[in-house]
Each structure stands twice: as C-alpha cells, then as structure tokens.
C-alpha positions as CSV (number, residue, x, y, z in Angstrom):
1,X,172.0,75.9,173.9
2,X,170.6,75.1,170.7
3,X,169.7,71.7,171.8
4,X,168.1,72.4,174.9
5,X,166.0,74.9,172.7
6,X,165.1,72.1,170.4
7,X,163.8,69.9,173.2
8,X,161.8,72.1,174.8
9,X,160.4,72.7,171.5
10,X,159.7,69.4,170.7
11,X,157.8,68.9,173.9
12,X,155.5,72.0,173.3
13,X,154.9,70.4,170.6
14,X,153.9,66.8,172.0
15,X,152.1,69.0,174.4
16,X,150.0,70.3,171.7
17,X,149.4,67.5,170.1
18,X,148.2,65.8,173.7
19,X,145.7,68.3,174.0
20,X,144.4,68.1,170.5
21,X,143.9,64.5,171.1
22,X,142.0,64.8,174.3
23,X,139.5,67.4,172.3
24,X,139.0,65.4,169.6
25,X,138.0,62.4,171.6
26,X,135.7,64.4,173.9
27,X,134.0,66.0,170.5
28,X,134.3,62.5,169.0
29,X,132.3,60.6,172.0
30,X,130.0,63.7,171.5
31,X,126.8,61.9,170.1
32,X,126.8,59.0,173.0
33,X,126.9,61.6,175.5
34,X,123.8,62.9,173.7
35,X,122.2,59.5,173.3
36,X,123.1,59.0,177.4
37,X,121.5,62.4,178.6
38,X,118.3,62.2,176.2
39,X,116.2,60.2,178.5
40,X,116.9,62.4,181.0
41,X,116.0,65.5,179.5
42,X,113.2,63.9,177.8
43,X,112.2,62.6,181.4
44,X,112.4,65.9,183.1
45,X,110.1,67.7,180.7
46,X,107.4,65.5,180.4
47,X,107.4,65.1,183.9
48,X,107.3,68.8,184.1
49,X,104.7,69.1,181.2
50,X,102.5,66.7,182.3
51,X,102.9,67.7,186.3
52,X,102.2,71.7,185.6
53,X,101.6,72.4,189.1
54,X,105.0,70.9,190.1
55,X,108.5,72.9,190.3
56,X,112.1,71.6,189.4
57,X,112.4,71.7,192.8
58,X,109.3,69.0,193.1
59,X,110.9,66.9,190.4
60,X,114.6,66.8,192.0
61,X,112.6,65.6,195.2
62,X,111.0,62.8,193.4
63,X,114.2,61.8,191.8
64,X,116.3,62.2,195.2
65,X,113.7,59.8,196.8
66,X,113.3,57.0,194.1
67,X,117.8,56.8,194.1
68,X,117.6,56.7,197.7
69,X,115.0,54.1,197.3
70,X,117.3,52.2,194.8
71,X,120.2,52.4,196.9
72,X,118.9,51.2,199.5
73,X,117.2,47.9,198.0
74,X,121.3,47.3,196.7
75,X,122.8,48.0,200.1
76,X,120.4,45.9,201.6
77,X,120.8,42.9,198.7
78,X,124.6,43.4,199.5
79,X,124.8,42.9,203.1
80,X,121.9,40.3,203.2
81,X,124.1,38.5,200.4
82,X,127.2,38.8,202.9
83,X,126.1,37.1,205.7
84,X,125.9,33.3,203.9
C-alpha cells in the first residue's frame, strides 16, 4: 500500500514539475513574443492614426486582401514551378 502511495506521489510530483517547466519557458520566450507582435501593433495604429476615417473593420479588410494577394502570388509560383 505504502508503495503504491509513494508512486503516485512521486508522479504528482513529476507532474508538477512538468507544468512548472512549460510556464517558465512560455514566460521565458516572453520578450520575442513581444519583439514578433510589435510591428503589428505598431502597424495597426498608425494605420489607424494616420487613416482616422477608417474602422478596424477597414483595416482587417486591407490586411485580408493584401494575404490573399500574397497567397496567391505563392500558390501560383508553386504550381507554375511544378509543371517543368
């Protein structure tokens, strides 16, 4: 009994120790998350600053059209590279 007792204890424990882990990689990758989203942000407010008479929804139009735009240009790269 006692040893079934002390396994399951050391496994909460490994458990614990897992999930400590995954946190303090998530806060230690913290600052290039950060770095990643900045040019975002920074993109979505000066476009919003500069465009006053536009609305998020305006802006999430512009973005959805210039990926789509993107996308496009590889898919069509991709299958014109196929074909030789």
């Amino acid at each position: 009994m006692e040893e079934q007792k002390d396994k399951l204890e050391k496994i909460y424990q490994k458990l614990n120790e897992e999930e400590d882990t995954v946190l303090k990689k998530w806060y230690e990758s913290i600052i290039p998350k950060i770095i990643l989203l900045f040019p975002s942000v920074a993109f979505a407010l000066t476009f919003l600053k500069v465009n006053t008479d536009k609305s998020i929804l305006d802006l999430i139009i512009f973005i959805a059209v210039g990926g789509l735009l993107v996308a496009g240009g590889i898919f069509l790269n991709y299958f014109l590279s196929k074909g030789k």
